[in-house]
C-alpha positions as CSV (number, residue, x, y, z in Angstrom):
1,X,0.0,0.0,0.0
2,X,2.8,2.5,1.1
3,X,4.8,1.7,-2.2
4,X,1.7,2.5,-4.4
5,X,1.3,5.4,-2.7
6,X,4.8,6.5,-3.1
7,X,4.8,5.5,-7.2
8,X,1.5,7.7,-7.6
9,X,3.3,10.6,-5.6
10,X,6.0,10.3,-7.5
11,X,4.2,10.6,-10.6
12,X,2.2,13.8,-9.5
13,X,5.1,15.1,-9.3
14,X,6.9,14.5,-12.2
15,X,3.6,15.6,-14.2
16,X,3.7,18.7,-11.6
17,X,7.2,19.1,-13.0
18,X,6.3,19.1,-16.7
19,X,3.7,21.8,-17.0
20,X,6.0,24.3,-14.9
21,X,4.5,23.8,-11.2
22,X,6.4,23.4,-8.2
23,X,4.9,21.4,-4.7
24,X,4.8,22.5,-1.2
25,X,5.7,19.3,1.4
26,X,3.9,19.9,4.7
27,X,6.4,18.7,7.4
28,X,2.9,18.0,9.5
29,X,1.5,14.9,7.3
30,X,2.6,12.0,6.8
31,X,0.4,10.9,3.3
32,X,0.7,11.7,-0.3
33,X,-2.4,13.7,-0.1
34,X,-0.8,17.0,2.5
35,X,1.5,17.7,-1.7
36,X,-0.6,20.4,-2.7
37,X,0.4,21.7,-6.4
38,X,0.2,25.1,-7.6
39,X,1.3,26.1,-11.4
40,X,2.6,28.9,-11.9
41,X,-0.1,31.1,-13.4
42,X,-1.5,30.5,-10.0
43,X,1.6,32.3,-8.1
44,X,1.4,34.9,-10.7
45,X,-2.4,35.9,-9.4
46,X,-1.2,35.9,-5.9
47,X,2.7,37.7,-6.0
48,X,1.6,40.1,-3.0
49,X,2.4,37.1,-0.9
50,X,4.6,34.0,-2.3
51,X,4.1,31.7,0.5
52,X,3.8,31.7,4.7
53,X,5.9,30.9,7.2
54,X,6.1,29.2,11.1
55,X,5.6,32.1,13.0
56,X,8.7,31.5,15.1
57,X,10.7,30.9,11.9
58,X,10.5,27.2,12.1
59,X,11.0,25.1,8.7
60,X,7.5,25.1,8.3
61,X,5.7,26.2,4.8
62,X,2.4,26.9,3.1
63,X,1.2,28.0,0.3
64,X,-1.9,29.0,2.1
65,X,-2.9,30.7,4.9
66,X,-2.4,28.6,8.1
67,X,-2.5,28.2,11.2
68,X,-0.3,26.4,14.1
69,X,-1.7,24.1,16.9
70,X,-1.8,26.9,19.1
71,X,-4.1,29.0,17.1
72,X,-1.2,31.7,15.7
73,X,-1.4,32.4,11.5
74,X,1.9,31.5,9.6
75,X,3.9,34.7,8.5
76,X,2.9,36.1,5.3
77,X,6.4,36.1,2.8
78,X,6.3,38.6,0.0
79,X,7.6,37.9,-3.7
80,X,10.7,40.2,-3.3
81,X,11.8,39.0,0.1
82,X,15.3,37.2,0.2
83,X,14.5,33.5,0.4
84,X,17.1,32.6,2.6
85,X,16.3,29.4,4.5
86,X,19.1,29.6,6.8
87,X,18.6,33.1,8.3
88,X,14.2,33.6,7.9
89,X,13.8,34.6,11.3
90,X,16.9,37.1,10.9
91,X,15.7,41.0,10.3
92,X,16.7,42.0,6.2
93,X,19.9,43.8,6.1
94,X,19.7,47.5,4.3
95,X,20.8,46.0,0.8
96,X,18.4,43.5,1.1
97,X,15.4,46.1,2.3
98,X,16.3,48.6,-0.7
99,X,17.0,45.7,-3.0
100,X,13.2,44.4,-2.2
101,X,11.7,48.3,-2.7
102,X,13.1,48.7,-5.6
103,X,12.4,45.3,-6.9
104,X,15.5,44.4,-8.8
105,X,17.9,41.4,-7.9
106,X,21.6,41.8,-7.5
107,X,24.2,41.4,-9.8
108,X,26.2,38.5,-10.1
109,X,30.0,39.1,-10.0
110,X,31.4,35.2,-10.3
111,X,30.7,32.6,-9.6
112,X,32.5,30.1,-7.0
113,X,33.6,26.2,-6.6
114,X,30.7,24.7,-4.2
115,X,33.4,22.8,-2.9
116,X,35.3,25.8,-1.7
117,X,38.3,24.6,-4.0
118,X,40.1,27.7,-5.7
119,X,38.1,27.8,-8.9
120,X,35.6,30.8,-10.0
121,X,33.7,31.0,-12.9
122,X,32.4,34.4,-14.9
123,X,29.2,32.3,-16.1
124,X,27.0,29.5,-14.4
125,X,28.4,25.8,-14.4
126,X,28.8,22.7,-12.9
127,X,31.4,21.2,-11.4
128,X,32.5,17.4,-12.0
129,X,29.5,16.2,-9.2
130,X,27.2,17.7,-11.1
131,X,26.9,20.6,-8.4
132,X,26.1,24.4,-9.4
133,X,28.4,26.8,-8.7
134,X,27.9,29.1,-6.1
135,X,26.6,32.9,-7.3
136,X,28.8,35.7,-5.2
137,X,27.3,39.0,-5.9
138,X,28.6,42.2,-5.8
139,X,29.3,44.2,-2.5
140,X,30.0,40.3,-1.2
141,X,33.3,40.6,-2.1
142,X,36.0,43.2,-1.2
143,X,39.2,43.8,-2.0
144,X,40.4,45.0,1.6
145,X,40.9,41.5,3.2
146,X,38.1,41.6,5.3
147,X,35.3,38.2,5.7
148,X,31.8,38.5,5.6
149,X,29.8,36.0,7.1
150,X,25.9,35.6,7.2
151,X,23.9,36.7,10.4
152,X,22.2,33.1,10.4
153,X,26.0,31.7,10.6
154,X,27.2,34.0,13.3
155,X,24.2,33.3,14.7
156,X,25.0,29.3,14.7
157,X,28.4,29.3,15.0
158,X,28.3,31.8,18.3
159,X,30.8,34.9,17.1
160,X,31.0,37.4,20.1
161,X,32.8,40.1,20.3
162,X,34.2,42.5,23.0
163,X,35.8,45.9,22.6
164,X,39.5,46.6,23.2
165,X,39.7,48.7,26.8
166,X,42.6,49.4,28.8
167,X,43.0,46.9,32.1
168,X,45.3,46.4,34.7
169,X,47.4,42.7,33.8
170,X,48.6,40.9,36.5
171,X,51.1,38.4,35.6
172,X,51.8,35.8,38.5
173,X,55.1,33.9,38.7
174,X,55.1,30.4,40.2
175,X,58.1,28.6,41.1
176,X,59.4,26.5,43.9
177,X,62.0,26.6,46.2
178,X,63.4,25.7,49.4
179,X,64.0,28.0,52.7
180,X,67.2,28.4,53.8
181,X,69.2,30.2,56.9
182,X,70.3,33.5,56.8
183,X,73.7,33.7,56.2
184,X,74.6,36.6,57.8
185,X,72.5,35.3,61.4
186,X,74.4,32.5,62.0
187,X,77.4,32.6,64.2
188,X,80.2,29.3,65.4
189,X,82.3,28.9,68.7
190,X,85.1,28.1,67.9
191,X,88.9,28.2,70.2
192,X,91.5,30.3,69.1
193,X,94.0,28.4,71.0
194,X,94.7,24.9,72.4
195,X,91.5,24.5,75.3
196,X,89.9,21.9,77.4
197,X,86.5,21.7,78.1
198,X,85.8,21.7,81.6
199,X,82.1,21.9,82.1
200,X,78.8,22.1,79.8
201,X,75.9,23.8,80.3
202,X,72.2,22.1,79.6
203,X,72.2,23.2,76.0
204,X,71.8,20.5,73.2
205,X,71.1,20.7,69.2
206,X,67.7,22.6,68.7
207,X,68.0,24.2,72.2
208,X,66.5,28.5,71.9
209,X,69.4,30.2,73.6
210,X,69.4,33.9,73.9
211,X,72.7,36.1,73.4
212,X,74.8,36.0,76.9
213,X,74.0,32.9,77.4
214,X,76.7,30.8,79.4
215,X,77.2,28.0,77.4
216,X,80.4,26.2,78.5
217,X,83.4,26.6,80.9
218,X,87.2,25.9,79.4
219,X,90.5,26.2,80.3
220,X,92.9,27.2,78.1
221,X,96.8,27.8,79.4
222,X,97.3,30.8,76.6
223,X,94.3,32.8,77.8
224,X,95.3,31.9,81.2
225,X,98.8,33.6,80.8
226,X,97.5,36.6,78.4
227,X,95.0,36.9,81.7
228,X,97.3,37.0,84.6
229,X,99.6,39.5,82.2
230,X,96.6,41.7,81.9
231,X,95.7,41.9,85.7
232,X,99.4,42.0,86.5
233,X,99.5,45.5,84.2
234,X,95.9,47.0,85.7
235,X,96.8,46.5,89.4
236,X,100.6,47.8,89.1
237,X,100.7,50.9,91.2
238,X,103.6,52.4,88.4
239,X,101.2,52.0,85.1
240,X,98.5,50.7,86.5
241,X,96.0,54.1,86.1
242,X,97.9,54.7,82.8
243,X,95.3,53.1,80.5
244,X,97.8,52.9,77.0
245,X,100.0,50.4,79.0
246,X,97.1,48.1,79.9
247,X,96.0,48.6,75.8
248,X,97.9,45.6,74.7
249,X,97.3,43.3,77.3
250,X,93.7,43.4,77.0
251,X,93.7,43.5,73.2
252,X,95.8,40.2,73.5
253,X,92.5,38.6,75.4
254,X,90.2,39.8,72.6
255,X,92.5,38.2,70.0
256,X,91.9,35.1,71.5
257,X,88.4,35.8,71.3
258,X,87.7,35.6,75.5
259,X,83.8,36.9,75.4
260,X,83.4,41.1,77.0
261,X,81.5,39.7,79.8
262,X,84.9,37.4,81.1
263,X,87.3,40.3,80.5
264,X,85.3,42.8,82.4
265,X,84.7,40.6,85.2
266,X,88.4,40.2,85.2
267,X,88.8,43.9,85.6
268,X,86.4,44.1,88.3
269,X,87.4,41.4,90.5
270,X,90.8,42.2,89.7
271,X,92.0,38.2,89.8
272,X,93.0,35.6,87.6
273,X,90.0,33.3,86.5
274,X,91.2,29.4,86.2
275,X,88.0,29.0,83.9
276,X,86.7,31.1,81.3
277,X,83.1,30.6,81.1
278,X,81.7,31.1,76.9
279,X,78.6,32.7,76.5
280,X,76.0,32.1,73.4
281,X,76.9,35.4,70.7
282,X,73.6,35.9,69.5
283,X,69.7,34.8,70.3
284,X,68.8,31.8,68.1
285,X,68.8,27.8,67.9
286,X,71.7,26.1,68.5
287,X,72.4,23.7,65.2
288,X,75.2,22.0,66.0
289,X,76.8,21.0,69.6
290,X,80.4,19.5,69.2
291,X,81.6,19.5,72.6
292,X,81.8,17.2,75.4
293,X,82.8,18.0,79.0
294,X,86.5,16.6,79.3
295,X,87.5,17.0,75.4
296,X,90.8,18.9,73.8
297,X,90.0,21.5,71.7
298,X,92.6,21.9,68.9
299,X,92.5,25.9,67.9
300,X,89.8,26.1,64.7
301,X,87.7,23.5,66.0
302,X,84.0,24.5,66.0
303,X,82.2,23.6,69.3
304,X,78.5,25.2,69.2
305,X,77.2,26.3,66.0
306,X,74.4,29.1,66.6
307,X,72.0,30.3,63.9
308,X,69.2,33.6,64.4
309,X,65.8,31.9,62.7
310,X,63.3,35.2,62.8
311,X,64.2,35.9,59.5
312,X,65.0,33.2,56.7
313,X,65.6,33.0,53.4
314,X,63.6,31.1,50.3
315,X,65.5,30.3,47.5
316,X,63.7,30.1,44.6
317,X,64.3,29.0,40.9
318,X,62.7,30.7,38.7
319,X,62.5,29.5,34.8
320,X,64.8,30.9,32.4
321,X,61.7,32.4,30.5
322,X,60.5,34.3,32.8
323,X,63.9,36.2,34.2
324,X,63.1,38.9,31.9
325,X,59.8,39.6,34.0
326,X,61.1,39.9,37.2
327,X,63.5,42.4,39.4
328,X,64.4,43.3,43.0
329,X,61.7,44.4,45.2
330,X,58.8,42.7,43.6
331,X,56.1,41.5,46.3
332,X,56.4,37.4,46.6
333,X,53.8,35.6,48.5
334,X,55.3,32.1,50.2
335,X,53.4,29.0,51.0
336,X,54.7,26.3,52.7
337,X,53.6,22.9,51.8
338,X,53.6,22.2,55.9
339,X,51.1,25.0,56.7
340,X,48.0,24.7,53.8
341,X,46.2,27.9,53.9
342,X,48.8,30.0,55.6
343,X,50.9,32.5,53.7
344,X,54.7,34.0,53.9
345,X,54.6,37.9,52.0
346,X,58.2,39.2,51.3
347,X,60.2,41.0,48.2
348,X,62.8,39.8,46.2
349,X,66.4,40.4,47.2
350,X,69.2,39.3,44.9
351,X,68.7,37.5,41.3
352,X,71.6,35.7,41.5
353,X,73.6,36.5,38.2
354,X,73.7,32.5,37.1
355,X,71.7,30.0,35.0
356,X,71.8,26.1,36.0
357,X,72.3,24.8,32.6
358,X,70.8,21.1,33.4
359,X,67.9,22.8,34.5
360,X,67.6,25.9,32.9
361,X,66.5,28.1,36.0
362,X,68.5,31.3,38.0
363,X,68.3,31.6,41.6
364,X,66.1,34.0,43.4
365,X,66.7,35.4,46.9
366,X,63.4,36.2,48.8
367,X,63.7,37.7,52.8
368,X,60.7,36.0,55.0
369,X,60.2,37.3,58.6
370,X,59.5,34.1,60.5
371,X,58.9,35.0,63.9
372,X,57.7,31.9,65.4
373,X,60.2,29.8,63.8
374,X,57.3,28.1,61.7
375,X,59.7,28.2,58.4
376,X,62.8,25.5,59.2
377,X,65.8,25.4,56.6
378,X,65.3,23.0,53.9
379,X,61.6,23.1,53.6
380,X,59.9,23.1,50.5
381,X,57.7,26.1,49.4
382,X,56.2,27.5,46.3
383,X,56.6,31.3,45.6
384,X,53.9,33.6,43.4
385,X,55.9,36.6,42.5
386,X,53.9,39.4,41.5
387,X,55.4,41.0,38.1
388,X,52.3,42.9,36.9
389,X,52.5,47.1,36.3
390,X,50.1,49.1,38.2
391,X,49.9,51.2,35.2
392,X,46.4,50.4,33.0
393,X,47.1,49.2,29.2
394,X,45.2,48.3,26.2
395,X,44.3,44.4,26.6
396,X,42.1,42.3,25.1
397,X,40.8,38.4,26.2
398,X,43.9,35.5,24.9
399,X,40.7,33.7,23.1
400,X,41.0,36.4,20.2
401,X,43.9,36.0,19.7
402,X,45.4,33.7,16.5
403,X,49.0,32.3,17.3
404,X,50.6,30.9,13.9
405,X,54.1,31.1,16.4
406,X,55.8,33.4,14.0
407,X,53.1,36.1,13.8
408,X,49.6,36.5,15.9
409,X,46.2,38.7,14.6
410,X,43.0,39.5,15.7
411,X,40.1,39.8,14.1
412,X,38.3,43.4,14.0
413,X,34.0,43.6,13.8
414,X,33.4,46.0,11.3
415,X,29.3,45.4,11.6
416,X,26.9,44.2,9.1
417,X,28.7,40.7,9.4
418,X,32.2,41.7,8.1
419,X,35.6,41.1,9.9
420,X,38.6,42.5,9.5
421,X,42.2,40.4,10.3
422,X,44.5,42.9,11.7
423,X,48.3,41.6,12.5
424,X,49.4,42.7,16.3
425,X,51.8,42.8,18.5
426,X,51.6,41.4,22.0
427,X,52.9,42.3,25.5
428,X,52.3,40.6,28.9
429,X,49.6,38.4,29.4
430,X,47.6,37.7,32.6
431,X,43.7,37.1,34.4
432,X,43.1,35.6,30.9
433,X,43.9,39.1,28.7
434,X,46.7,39.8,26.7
435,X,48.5,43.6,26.2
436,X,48.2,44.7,22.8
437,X,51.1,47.3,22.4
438,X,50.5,47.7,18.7
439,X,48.2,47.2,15.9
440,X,44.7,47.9,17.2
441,X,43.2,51.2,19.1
442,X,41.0,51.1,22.3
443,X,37.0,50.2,21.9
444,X,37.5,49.0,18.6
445,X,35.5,45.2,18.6
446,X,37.6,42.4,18.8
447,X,36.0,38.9,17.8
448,X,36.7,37.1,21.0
449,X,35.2,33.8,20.3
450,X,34.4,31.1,17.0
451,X,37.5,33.4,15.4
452,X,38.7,30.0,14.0
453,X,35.5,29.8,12.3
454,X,36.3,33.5,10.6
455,X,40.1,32.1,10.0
456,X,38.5,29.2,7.7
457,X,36.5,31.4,5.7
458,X,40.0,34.1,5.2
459,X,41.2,31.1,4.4
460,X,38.9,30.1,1.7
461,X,38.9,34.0,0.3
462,X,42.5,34.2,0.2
463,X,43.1,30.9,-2.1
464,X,40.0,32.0,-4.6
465,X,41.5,35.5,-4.6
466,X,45.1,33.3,-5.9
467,X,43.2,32.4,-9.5
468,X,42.5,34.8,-12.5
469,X,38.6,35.6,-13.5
470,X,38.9,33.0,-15.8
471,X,40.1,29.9,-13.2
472,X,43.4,29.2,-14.2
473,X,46.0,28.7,-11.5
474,X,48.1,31.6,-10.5
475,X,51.3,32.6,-8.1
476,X,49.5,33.3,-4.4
477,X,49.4,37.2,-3.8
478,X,51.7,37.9,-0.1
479,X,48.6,40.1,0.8
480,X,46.0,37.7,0.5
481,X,48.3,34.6,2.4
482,X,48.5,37.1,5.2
483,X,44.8,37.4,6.2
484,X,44.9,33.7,7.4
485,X,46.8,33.4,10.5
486,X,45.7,30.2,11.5
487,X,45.8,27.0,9.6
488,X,43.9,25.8,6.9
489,X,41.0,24.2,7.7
């Protein structure tokens, strides 16, 4: 039954098809019957309206008037209305609106490979598919380098656009590192001369010891003879109160590195100590304790090692790409990988003036207070250094931007569906823009989104614009390469 009913439809139609008639298929019916067949003496009588539309622009057609299933008429279409199936629900653009007052179609300039292969023709024909060639008419095609695309396809395809405006770019730097001590805070105890240790105080590795701080007792047969020559000077009743005689002695007690506090209790008591008690030379942890009561100390030999923690130092390696970004006294923010959530704000110090070359990094010096001790040395942290300008510049988002590696461009929105590919160059990027230093000016519309789309069809343009008038092949034109900056689709 269905087949019989698809021979006799087909027959209408080719009968339809013979005496110059065209058919309407209603979407909404599913039998041969819902074909209606006008001739076209019939659309002649009625070319105030050639057919009605969906009212919401839906692929829907009559030749009729009609209604939906809501109860709304279909839209009335006039003979000299653009029949443009893709874009029906998009308002006429001006040459269409003057070219339907005044009636008269557009000229043909060529016409184009359906394919989009780089042949144009001056007359209709077909290709080797048996496909017509696509009309281009005039004002379709410029000479300026600039796309045109349909409002139904920037419509589909989702081109937006967004004007050029001047922003503030901040440009992070992360790198890790590690902290380290401060070189200049730590100090060693160390003899100057052949000692014994007599007696240690109750300090051990990772004691807090504060500056003054008796730390051991030693006797030392040097110190004790530079000592009793000392007192022997300041109690002589000849030179005694003559203070250049007792100069040398003294200074002999300082080479030896005896602590203030022992030479000035010397000169108060006025005696010769058999002990000299060693005090702690500044506030911090001790890091290393090397003595043990009863040892020989050889002269060089390092028995405390003390180190000031409250301010550290995180040594970070920064990529070799981004030393050109950074200086001294940038703000860093630190974050240690021990404390999650808690942050470490200081500047940048010293760039040290050397590249590893198995890693390809340089050595940055950051200054962290660290009060509480929370930073210890060899800790790992991860640094954002702040390398952005204060100063406003012309930006625009890093989506419109096409990157070919050599050379990046931008598309420009000129209205009425043309776009413009504009060659720029870039600065510092950051918060997802990109500085333009040169090649577009502020509040002009940058296509920020489906600009790959736009690239295809410069793309297309730029290889028909490579043949003559009449098809044959021809050297590419520089200009026309250079409005595709992306590659070919």
């Amino acid at each position: 039954m269905k087949r019989a009913a698809l021979i006799s439809t087909a027959a209408v139609a080719m009968a339809a098809a013979a005496a110059g008639s065209f058919i309407v298929w209603h979407p909404s019916h599913h039998v041969p019957a819902a074909m209606e067949i006008v001739t076209r003496a019939a659309a002649e009588d009625g070319r105030a309206t050639l057919y009605y539309q969906h009212p919401d622009g839906r692929p829907f057609y009559s030749l009729t008037p009609r209604t939906t299933a809501d109860g709304r008429a279909f839209r009335a279409v006039p003979a000299g209305a653009d029949l443009n199936f893709d874009d029906a629900d998009a308002p006429p653009t001006p040459a269409a609106a003057s070219a339907t007052e005044s009636n008269a179609p557009r000229r043909i300039k060529y016409y184009r490979n359906p394919m989009g292969l780089a042949d144009r023709s001056p007359a209709p024909k077909k290709d080797s598919m048996g496909m017509d060639y696509i009309p281009v008419y005039e004002g379709d095609d410029t000479d300026d380098g600039s796309v045109k695309l349909s409002p139904g396809k920037i419509q589909r395809t989702g081109v937006r656009s967004e004007p050029a405006a001047r922003r503030v770019i901040r440009t992070v730097v992360r790198a890790p590192g590690t902290i380290q001590l401060d070189e200049r805070r730590v100090s060693v105890i160390a003899m100057r001369a052949e000692s014994f240790v007599q007696k240690i105080a109750d300090v051990t590795t990772g004691s807090r010891v504060i500056k003054g701080q008796p730390l051991m007792e030693i006797y030392s047969s040097a110190i004790a003879s530079a000592s009793a020559e000392y007192i022997a000077t300041i109690n002589s009743r000849t030179i005694g109160s003559v203070e250049q005689y007792g100069r040398g002695s003294r200074q002999r007690l300082m080479n030896f590195d005896v602590p203030d506090a022992a030479i000035a209790a010397m000169e108060t008591t006025r005696t010769v100590p058999v002990t000299v008690q060693w005090s702690a030379p500044r506030d911090g942890i001790v890091l290393e304790r090397n003595a043990v009561e009863g040892m020989r100390a050889q002269p060089g030999d390092v028995l405390f090692r003390v180190a000031d923690t409250s301010v550290v130092w995180a040594m970070i390696d920064v990529a070799e790409r981004d030393l050109g970004t950074i200086a001294r006294g940038q703000p860093v923010t630190v974050r240690a990988r021990s404390f999650p959530g808690r942050t470490f704000r200081g500047s940048i110090a010293v760039i040290y003036p050397q590249v590893n070359r198995d890693t390809r990094t340089a050595r940055v010096r950051i200054e962290l207070q660290n009060p509480d001790s929370a930073l210890l040395p060899d800790m790992y942290v991860d640094a954002e250094i702040d390398t952005g300008s204060a100063a406003a510049v012309l930006a625009i988002p890093d989506s419109a931007v096409l990157d070919t590696g050599t050379r990046q461009a931008v598309f420009i929105a000129r209205g009425e569906g043309r776009f413009e590919p504009r060659a720029v160059k870039l600065g510092s990027r950051g918060d997802g823009y990109v500085e333009v230093r040169e090649g577009i000016t502020e509040a002009e519309l940058v296509v920020m989104s489906a600009n790959f789309l736009i690239d295809a069809e410069s793309n297309l343009k730029a290889a028909l614009k490579g043949f003559s008038e009449a098809g044959a092949p021809a050297p590419a034109d520089p200009q026309s390469q250079e409005t595709s900056m992306g590659a070919r689709p």
